[in-house]
C-alpha positions in Angstrom: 178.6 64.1 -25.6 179.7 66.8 -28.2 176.8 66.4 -30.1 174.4 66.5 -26.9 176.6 69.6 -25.5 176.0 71.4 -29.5 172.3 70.8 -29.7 171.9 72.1 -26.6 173.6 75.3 -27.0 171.9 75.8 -30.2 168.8 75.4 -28.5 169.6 78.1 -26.5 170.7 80.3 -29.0 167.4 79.9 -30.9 165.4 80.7 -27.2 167.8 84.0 -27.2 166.9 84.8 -30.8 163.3 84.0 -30.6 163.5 86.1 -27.6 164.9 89.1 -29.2 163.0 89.2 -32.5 159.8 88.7 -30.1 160.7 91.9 -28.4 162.1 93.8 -31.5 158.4 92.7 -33.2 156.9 94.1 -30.1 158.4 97.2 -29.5 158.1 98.4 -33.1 154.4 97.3 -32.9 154.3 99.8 -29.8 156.1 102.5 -30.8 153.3 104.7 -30.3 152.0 103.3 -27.3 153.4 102.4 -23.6 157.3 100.8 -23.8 157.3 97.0 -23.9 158.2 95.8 -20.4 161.3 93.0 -20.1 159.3 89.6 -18.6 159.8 89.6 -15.2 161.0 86.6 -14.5 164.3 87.3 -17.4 167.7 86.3 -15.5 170.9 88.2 -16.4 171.4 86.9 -20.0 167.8 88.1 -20.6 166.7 84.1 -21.1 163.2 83.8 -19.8 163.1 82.0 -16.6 161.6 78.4 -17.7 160.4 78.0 -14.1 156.9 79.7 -14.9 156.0 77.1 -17.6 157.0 73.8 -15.2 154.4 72.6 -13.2 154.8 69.7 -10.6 152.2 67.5 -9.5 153.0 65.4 -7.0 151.3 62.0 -6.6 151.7 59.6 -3.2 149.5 57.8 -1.0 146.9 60.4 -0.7 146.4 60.3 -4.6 145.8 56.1 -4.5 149.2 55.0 -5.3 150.2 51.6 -2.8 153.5 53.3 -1.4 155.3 56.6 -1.8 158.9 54.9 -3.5 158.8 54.9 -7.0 161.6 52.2 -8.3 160.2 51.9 -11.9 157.9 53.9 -14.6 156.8 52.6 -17.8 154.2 53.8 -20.8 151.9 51.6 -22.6 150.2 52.5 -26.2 147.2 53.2 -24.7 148.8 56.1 -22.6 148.5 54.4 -19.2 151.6 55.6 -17.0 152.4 52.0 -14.9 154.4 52.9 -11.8 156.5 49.7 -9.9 156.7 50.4 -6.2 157.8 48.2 -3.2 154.1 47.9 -2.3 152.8 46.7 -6.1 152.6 47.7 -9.3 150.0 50.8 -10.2 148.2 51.8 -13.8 147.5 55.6 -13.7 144.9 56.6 -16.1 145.6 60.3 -15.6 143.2 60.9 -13.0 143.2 57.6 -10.4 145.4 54.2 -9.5 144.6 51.1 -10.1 146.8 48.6 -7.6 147.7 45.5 -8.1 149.6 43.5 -5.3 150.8 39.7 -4.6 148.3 37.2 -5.3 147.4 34.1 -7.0 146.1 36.3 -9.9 148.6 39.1 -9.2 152.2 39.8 -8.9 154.3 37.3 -7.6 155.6 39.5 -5.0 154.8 43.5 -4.2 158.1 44.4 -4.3 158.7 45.7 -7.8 162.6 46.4 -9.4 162.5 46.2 -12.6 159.3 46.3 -15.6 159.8 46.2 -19.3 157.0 46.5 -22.0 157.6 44.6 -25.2 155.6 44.9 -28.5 152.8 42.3 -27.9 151.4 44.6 -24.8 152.6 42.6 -22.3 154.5 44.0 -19.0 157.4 41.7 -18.0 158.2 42.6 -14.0 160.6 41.4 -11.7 160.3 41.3 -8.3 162.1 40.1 -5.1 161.5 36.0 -6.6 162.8 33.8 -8.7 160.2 34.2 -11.0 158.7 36.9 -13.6 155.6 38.1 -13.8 153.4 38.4 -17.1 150.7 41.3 -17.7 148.8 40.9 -20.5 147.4 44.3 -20.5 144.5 43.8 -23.5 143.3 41.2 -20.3 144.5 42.3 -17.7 145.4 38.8 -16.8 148.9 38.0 -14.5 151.1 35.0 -15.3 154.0 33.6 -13.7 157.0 32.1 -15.7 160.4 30.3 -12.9 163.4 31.7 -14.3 165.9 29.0 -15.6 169.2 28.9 -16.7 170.6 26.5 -18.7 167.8 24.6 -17.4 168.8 25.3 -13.6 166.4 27.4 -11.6 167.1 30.9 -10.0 168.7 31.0 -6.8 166.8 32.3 -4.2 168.9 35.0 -3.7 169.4 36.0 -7.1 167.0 38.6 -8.7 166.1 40.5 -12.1 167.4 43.9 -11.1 166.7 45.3 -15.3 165.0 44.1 -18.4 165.4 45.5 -21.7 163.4 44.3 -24.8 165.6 43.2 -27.0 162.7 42.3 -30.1 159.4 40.9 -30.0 160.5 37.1 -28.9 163.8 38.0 -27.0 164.4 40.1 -23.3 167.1 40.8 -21.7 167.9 40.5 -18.4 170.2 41.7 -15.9 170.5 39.6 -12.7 171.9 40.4 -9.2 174.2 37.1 -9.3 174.1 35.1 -12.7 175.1 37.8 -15.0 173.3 39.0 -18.0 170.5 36.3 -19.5 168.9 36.5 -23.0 165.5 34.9 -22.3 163.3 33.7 -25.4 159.6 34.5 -24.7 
């Protein structure tokens, strides 16, 4: 937390710096001219308001995506933004959606809690089941895999609520009821 707390005061300090020698360049570079104005949008400590240079978009149902609730977000290598709702899982391309709901080529349920992406481009998701789907995202091709332990199926109740990749043959994940698993793909 120190270190976090230190970088980001030093980042500060550098904005405050920058800031200064920007107007100290500027007002000798003026001398002759009209005085440099303060920006407009400087607070008290004569930071520049970061507001101006934020933009939010927002995207919902209008914009193509299945359902407004947002429960996960991931990033492939391609740059494709994949977006878990609880009405399917969406691929954003930077301009449109692509959906993909519950189906016998789809997810195994459109409820989606937790995704993971490991290093062989494939999306693990876990949704209200007692099983995991697959994306192979260089095919685009959905698979389903029952989740066992110790050779005992999930209990219907039980979910995936977080994955993490652990390496290229090993996730993790943390279940509502049976703990954490270490599942070998």
């Amino acid at each position: 937390m120190r270190l976090f707390i230190t970088i980001v005061s030093s980042f500060w300090v550098s904005l405050a710096l920058l800031a200064s020698a920007q107007r100290s360049s500027a007002l000798s570079e003026n001398s002759a001219s009209a005085p440099v104005q303060a920006p407009q949008s400087a607070d008290a400590t004569g930071f520049p308001a970061m507001v101006e240079t934020v933009r939010f978009r927002s995207f919902g149902q209008n914009s193509g995506l299945p359902q407004a609730t947002v429960s996960k977000m991931v990033q492939d290598r391609a740059g494709f933004m994949w977006f878990g709702t609880q009405a399917g899982l969406s691929r954003f391309d930077g301009y449109r959606f692509q959906n993909f709901v519950r189906g016998p080529n789809g997810l195994a349920d459109n409820y989606v809690i937790a995704m993971a992406l490991d290093g062989l481009d494939q999306l693990w998701i876990s949704t209200q089941g007692t099983v995991l789907t697959v994306l192979d995202l260089t095919t685009e091709r959905f698979s389903q895999i029952p989740i066992k332990i110790n050779g005992q199926p999930f209990f219907g109740d039980d979910l995936v609520s977080s994955m993490l990749v652990v390496n290229a043959n090993q996730l993790l994940l943390s279940t509502r009821r049976s703990g954490t698993v270490l599942l070998d793909t």
